[in-house]
C-alpha positions in Angstrom: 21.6 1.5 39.7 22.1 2.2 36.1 20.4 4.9 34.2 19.0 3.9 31.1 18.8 6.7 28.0 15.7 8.2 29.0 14.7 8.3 24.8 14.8 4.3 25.1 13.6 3.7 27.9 10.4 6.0 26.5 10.1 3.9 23.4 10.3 0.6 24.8 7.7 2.0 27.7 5.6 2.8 24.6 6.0 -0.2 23.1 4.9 -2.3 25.9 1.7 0.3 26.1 1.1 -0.6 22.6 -0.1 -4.0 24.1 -1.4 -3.2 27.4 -3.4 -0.4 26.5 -7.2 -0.6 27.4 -7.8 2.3 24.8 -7.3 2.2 21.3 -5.0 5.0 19.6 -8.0 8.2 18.9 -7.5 10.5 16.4 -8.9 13.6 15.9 -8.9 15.5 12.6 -9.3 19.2 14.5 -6.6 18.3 17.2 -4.3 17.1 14.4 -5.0 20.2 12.6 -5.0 22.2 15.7 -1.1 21.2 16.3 0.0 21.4 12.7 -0.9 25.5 13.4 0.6 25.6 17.2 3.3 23.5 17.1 7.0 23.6 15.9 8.2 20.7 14.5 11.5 19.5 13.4 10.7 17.9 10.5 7.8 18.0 7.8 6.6 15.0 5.7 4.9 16.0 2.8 3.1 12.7 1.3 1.2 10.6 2.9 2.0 7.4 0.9 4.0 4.6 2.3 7.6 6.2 2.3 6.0 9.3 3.5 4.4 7.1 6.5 7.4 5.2 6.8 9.6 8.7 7.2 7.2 9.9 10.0 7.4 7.1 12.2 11.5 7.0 11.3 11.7 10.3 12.7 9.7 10.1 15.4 11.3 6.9 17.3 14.5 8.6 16.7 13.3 11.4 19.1 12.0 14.5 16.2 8.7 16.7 16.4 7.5 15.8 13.1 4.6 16.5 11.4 2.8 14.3 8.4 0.4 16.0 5.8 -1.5 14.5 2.5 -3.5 15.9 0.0 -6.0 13.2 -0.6 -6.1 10.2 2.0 -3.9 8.0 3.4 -2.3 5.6 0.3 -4.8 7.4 -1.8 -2.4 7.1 -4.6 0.2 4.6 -5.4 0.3 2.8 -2.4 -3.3 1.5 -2.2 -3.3 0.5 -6.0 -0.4 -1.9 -6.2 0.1 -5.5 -6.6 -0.5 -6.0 -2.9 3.2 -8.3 -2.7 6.2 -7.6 -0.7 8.9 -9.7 -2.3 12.3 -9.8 -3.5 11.8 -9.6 -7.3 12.8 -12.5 -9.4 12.9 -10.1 -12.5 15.6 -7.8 -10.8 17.8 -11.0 -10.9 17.0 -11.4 -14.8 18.0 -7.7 -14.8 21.6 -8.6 -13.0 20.2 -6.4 -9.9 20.7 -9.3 -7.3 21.7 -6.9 -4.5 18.3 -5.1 -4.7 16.8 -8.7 -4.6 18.3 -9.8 -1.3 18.1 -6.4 0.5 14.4 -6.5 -0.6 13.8 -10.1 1.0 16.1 -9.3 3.8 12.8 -5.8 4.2 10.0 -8.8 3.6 11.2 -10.6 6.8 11.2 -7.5 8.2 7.8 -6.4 7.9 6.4 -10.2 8.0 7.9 -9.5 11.8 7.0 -5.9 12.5 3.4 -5.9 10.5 3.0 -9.8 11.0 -0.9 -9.3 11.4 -0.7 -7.8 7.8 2.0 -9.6 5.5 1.2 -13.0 4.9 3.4 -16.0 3.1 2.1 -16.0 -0.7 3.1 -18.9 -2.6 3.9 -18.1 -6.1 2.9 -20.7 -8.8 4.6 -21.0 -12.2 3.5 -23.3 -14.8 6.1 -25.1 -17.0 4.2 -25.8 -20.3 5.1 -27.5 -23.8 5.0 -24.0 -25.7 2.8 -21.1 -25.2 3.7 -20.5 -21.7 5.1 -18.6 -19.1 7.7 -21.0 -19.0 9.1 -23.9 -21.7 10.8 -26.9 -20.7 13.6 -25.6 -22.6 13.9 -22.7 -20.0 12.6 -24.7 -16.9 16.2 -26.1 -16.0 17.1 -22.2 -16.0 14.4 -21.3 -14.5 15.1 -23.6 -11.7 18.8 -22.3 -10.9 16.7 -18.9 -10.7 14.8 -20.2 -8.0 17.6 -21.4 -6.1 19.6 -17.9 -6.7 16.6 -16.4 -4.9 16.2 -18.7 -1.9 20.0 -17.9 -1.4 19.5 -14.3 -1.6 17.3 -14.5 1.1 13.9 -16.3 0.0 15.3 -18.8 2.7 14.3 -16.4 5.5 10.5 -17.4 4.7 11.2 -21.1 6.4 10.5 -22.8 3.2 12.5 -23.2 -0.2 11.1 -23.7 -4.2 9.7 -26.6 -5.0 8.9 -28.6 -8.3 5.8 -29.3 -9.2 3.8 -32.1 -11.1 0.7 -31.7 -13.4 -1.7 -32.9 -11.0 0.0 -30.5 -8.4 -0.6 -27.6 -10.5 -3.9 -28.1 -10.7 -4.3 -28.6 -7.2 -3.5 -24.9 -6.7 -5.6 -23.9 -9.6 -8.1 -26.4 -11.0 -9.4 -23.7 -14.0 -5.3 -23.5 -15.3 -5.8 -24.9 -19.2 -3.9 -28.5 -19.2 -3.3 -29.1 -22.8 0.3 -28.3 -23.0 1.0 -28.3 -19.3 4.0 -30.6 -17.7 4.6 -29.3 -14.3 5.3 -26.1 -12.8 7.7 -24.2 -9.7 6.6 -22.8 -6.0 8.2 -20.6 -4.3 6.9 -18.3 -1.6 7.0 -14.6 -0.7 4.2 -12.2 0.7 1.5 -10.5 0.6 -0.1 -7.8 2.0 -3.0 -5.1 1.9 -1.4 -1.8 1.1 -3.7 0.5 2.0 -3.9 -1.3 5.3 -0.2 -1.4 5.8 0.4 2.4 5.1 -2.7 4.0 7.5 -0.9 1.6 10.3 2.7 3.2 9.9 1.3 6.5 9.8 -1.5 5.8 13.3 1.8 4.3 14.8 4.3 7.4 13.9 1.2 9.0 15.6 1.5 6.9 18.8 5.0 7.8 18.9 4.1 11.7 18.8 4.0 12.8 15.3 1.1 15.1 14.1 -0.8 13.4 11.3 -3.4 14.6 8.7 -5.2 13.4 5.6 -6.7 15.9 3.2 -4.5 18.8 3.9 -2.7 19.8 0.5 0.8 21.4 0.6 0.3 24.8 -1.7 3.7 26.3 -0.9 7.5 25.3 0.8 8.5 28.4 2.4 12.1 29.9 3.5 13.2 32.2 5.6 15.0 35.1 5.1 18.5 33.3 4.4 16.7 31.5 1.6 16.8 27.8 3.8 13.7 25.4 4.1 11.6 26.6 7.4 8.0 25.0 6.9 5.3 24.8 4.3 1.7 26.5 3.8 -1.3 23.7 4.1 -4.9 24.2 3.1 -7.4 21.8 5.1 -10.9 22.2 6.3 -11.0 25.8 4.8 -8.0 27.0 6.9 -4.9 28.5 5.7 -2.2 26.6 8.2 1.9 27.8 8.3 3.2 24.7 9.3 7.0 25.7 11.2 9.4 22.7 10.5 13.2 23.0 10.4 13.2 20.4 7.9 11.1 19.1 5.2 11.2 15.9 3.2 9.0 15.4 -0.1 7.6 12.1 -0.7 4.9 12.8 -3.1 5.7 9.8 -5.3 4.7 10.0 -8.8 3.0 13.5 -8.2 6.6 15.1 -8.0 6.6 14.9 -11.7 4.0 18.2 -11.4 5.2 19.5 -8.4 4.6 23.1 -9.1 6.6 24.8 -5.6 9.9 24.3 -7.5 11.8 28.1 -7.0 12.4 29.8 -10.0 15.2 28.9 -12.0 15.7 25.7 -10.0 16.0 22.5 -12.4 14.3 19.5 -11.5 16.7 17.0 -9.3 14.6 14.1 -11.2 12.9 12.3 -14.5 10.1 10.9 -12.8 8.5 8.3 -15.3 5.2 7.2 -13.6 4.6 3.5 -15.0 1.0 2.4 -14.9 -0.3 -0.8 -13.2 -3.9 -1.9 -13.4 -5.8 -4.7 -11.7 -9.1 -6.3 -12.0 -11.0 -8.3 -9.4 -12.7 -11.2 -10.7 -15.3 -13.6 -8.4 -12.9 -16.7 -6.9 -15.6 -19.0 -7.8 -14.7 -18.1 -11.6 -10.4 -19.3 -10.9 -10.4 -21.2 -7.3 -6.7 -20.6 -7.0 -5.0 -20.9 -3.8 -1.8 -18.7 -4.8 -0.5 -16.5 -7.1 -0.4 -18.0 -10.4 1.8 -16.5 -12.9 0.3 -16.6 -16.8 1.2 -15.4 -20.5 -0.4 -13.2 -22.3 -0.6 -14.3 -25.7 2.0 -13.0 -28.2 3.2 -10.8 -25.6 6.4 -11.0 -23.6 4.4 -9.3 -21.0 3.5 -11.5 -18.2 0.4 -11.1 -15.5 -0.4 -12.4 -12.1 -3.4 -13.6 -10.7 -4.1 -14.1 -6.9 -6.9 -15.0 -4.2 -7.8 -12.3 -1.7 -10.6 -13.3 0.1 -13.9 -14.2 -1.9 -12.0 -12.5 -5.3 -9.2 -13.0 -7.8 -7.2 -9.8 -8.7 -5.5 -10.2 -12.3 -2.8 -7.3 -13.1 -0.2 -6.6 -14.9 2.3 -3.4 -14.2 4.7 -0.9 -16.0 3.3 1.1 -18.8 4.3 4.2 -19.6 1.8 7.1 -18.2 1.6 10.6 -19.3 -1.8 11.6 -18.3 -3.3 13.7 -15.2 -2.1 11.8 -12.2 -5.6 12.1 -10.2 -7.4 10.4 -12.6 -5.9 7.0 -13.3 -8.1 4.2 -14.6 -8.2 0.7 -15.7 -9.6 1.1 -19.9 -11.3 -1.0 -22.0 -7.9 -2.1 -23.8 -6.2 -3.2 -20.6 -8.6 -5.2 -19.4 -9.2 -7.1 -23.0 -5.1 -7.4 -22.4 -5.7 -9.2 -19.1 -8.8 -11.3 -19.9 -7.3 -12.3 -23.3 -4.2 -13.5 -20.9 -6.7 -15.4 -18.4 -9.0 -17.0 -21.1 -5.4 -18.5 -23.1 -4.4 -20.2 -19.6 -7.5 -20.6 -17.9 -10.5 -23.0 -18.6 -12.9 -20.5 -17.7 -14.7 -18.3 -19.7 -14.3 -14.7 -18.7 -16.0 -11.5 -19.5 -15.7 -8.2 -19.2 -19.1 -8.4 -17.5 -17.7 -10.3 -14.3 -15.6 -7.6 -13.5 -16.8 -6.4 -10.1 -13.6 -3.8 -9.3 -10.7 -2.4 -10.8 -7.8 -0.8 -9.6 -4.7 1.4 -11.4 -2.3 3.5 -10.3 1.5 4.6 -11.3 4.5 3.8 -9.7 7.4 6.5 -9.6 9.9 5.3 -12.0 13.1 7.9 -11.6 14.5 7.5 -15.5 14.4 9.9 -18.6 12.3 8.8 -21.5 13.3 5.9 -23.8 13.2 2.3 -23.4 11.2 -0.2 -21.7 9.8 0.4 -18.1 10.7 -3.3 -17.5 14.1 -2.8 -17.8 14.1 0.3 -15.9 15.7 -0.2 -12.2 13.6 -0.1 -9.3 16.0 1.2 -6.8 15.3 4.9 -5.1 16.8 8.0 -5.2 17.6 11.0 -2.6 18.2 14.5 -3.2 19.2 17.6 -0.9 18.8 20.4 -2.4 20.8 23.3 -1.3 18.0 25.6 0.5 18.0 22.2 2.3 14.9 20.2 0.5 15.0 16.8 0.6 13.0 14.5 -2.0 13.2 10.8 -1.7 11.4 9.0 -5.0 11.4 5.4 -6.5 11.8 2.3 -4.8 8.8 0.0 -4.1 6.4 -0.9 -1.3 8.6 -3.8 0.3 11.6 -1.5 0.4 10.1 1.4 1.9 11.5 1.3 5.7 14.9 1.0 4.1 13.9 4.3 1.9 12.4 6.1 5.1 15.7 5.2 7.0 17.8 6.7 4.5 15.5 9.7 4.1 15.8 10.7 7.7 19.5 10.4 7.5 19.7 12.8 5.1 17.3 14.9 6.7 20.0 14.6 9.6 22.5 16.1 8.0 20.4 19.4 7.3 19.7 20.0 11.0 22.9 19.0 12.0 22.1 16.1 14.3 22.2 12.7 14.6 20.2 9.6 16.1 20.0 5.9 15.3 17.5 4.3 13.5 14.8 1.8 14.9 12.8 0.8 12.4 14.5 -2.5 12.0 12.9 -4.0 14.7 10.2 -1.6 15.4 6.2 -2.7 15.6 3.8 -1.2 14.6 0.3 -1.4 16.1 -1.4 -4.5 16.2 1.9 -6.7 16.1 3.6 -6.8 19.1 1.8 -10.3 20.8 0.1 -11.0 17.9 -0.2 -14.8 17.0 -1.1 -15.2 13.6 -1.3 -19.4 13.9 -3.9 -18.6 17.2 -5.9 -16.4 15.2 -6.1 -17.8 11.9 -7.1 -21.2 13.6 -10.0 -19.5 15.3 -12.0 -18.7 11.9 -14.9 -16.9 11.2 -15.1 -13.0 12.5 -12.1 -13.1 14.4 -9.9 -13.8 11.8 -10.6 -11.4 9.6 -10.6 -8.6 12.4 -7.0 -10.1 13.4 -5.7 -9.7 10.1 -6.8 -6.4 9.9 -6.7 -5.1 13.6 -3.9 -7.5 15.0 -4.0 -7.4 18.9 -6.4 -4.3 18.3 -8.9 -6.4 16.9 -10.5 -6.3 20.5 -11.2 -2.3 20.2 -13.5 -3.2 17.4 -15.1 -6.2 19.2 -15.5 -3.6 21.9 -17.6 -1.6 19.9 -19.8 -4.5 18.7 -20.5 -5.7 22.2 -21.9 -2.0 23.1 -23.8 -1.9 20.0 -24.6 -5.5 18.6 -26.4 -3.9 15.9 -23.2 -2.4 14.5 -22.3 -5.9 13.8 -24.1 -6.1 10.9 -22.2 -6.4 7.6 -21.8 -3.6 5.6 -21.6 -5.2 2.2 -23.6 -8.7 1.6 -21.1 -10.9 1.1 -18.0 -8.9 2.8 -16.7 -9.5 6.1 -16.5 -5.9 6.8 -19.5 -4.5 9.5 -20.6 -1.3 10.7 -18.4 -1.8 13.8 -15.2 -1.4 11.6 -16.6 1.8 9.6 -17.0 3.6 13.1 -13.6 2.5 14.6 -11.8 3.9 11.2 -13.9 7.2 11.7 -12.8 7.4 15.7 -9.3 6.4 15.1 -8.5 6.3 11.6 -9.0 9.6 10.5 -11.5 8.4 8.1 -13.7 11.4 6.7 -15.3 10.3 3.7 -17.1 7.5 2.1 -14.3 7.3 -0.3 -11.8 7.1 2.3 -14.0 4.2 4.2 -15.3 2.0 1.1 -11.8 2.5 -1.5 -9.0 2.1 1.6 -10.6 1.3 5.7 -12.2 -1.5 3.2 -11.6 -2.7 0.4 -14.9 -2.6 -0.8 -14.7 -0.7 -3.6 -12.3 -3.5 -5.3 -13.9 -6.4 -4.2 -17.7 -5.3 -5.0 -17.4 -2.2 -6.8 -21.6 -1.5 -7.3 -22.5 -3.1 -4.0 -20.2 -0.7 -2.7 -22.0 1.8 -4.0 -25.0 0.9 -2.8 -23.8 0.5 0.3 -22.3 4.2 0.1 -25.3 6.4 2.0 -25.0 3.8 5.2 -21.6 5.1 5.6 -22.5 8.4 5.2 -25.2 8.3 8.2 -22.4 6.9 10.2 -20.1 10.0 9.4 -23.2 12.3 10.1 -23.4 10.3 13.2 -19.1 10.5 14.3 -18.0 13.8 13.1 -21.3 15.7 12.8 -21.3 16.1 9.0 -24.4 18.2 8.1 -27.1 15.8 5.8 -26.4 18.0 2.9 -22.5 17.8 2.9 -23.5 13.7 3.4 -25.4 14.0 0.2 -22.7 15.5 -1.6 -20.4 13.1 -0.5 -22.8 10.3 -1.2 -23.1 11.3 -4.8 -19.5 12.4 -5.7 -18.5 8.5 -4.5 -21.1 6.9 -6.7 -20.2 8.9 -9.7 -17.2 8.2 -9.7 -18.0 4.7 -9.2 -20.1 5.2 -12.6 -17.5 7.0 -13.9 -14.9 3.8 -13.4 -17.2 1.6 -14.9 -17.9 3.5 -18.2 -14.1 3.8 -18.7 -13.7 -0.1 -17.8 -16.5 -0.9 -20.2 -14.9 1.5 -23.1 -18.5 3.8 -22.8 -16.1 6.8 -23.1 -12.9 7.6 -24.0 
């Protein structure tokens, strides 16, 4: 008989469990806690974005202890605020960067296999116009060889190349898109995926494979031991004062590592981090009735924006300013979002105000460059440092490259302990994927649909807790597919533990119906009371701090204050 590596043997056993399992993954915020102060762990992941996630779950199917902490909430920052797209990047190719292209579409057929229930094919629309447009038919026959640059650098792996498109097929795909000096267009596909979504499952699947995982516990100090070497960091959460032991730690705090504070003294910084500024408003369908992405100009601007269907709204966004302000307190302004409805009124026939805005997102992405020139032509790629008490930082790259980042991040981290063990990710699942048939599901409709997309094969856990309490099924928000159900199945196993983290990231409420949302805001908090045992004046609180800021976000959007 032959012995099998007892390591993977154990993650292939847990694999299979993934979709066998009669229980659903549960997660409790005090036992997480509770082994952050116990345990020893081999390495610490400071960020709870998606590298951060992606570095946990790494490390932990390569055999480490490791432990995950984040200030805020799970993708509370960048990666819950970005264009929602995993693709290659047609614009790196205009920028001569074809390599990052094709490893990047080469990551997107990775995670439309390892997240399938999550990333789905997007078909992106250009328009070919007369003048005035995104594209001219001067440029169209070089547009074209662009197109067929990126199904060779792996846009092929999606099953389906570009295609040309007539007038009448434009229009198809977006009845509203203006006509007068259109002749045709281009299609080709890539992804799309919910961000927020994506990033909670990497980090509950790094948990399924051992590692300790916590939201809201902030990082106030990186300590060393007596030969001056990385050992562990202090965490505040819940009112306790944890020492976290960890042999190693890795810092993936993203765009916040421009005012990372727990730099030793004298110690330079190892990076120009140059957050860039993204913003995206969501718009009823009705208003657009695109089926796609459809890619517009902004007049006299070389700027261009993006607007795309998900679910019963249209997001329109734009990405890459310059951002110098406080880092927890981006929003969309008055001036952006004339920017992006003077783009949508040029190409669209529909006439839209800043009145039919019913959610807005905006966050930064962590551009590693020095100041000077345009954050267009800055390069996406990431960077890795080591410092010499043993530190690592990973920062830069983008959403669809972040396993590749997290791979490369635990190497490193590999050479600071001193050992050494392959890398998984590649192939890895993560929950909800393994047996998941997106063509079944899909062709099923109604409820189970949207759970499946969300849930994948753990869409029955939440079903589960609708057939014990068919009142739960209720929808939480009018006109959402979101119920009850799904609000107490994020608080029992998605470390959900506020009504910010279950209306902004467990839903997407708050950018699909931002004052409904609101509204909707004390229900969840009686469910909270109900799951965790919050007290009703801490519910109150929480109640009133979400719809402020919900108030707050519209004033700004609205240009009521500065």
């Amino acid at each position: 008989m032959i012995a099998l590596p007892a390591f993977s043997f154990g993650r292939a056993a847990r694999q299979r469990a993934a979709m066998a399992s009669t229980d659903p993954l549960r997660l409790s915020r005090r036992e997480q806690l509770d082994r952050l102060e116990a345990d020893s762990f081999d390495i610490l992941v400071v960020g709870g974005g998606i590298t951060g996630a992606y570095a946990a779950l790494d490390a932990s199917l390569r055999g480490y202890r490791v432990a995950l902490v984040e200030k805020s909430d799970f993708a509370s920052g960048t990666s819950s605020k970005s264009s929602k797209m995993v693709h290659g990047g047609l614009r790196y190719i205009e920028q001569g960067n074809l390599g990052l292209v094709r490893h990047s579409l080469l990551e997107r057929q990775r995670l439309r296999r390892n997240a399938r229930h999550l990333v789905q094919r997007l078909p992106f629309l250009f328009p070919v116009m007369e003048r005035d447009g995104v594209f001219d038919k001067r440029l169209a026959k070089a547009f074209d060889s662009l197109l067929w640059t990126y199904d060779l650098a792996g846009g092929w792996r999606e099953g389906i190349l570009h295609q040309k498109l007539t007038k009448a097929e434009v229009l198809s795909h977006c009845p509203t898109f203006n006509e007068e000096h259109l002749t045709g267009g281009f299609m080709y596909f890539d992804a799309r995926v919910d961000d927020a979504r994506l990033t909670l499952t990497v980090a509950r699947t790094a948990a399924f494979h051992g590692a300790a995982v916590t939201n809201h516990a902030r990082v106030e100090e990186i300590t060393r031991d007596a030969g001056g070497k990385v050992d562990g960091a202090i965490v505040h959460a819940d009112g306790r004062e944890i020492r976290v032991r960890a042999a190693a730690v890795i810092m993936a705090t993203g765009v916040w590592l421009r005012d990372w504070s727990g730099r030793r003294k004298g110690e330079e910084k190892a990076f120009h981090v140059r957050p860039a500024k993204g913003v995206h408003v969501a718009i009823p369908w009705i208003k657009i009735r695109n089926d796609c992405t459809v890619t517009i100009p902004v007049p006299g601007r070389s700027r261009r924006a993006t607007i795309t269907r998900w679910g019963n709204v249209s997001y329109l966004g734009t990405t890459d300013e310059d951002y110098d302000g406080d880092l927890d307190d981006v929003m969309c302004t008055r001036r952006e979002l004339d920017f992006l409805l003077e783009g949508a009124r040029s190409a669209l026939r529909t006439d839209l105000q800043p009145e039919d805005v019913v959610g807005s997102i905006a966050g930064c992405r962590p551009l590693v460059a020095p100041p000077g020139g345009k954050t267009l032509e800055i390069s996406r790629d990431h960077e890795i440092h080591t410092a010499p008490d043993g530190l690592v930082t990973i920062v830069g790259g983008k959403l669809t490259t972040s396993r590749h980042m997290a791979e490369q991040t635990v190497d490193a981290v590999q050479k600071v302990l001193g050992r050494r063990a392959r890398c998984s990710t590649k192939s890895a699942y993560l929950l909800g994927a393994a047996g998941y048939d997106p063509e079944a599901i899909v062709a099923s409709g109604g409820m189970s649909a949207h759970l499946g997309e969300r849930y994948g094969t753990e869409a029955r856990f939440v079903s589960d807790i609708m057939q014990a309490d068919p009142a739960l099924s209720r929808p939480l928000i009018e006109g959402l597919p979101y119920t009850e159900a799904e609000i107490v199945y994020a608080v029992r196993h998605e470390l959900a533990g506020t009504v910010d983290d279950v209306l902004s990231r467990r839903t997407r409420a708050r950018l699909m119906a931002r004052d409904a949302s609101a509204q909707a805001a004390p229900r969840v908090a009686q469910i909270l009371q109900a799951e965790l045992g919050i007290s009703p004046h801490d519910a109150a609180i929480q109640v009133d701090a979400y719809q402020r800021s919900i108030a707050l976000e519209k004033s700004v959007l609205m240009g009521d204050t500065a």
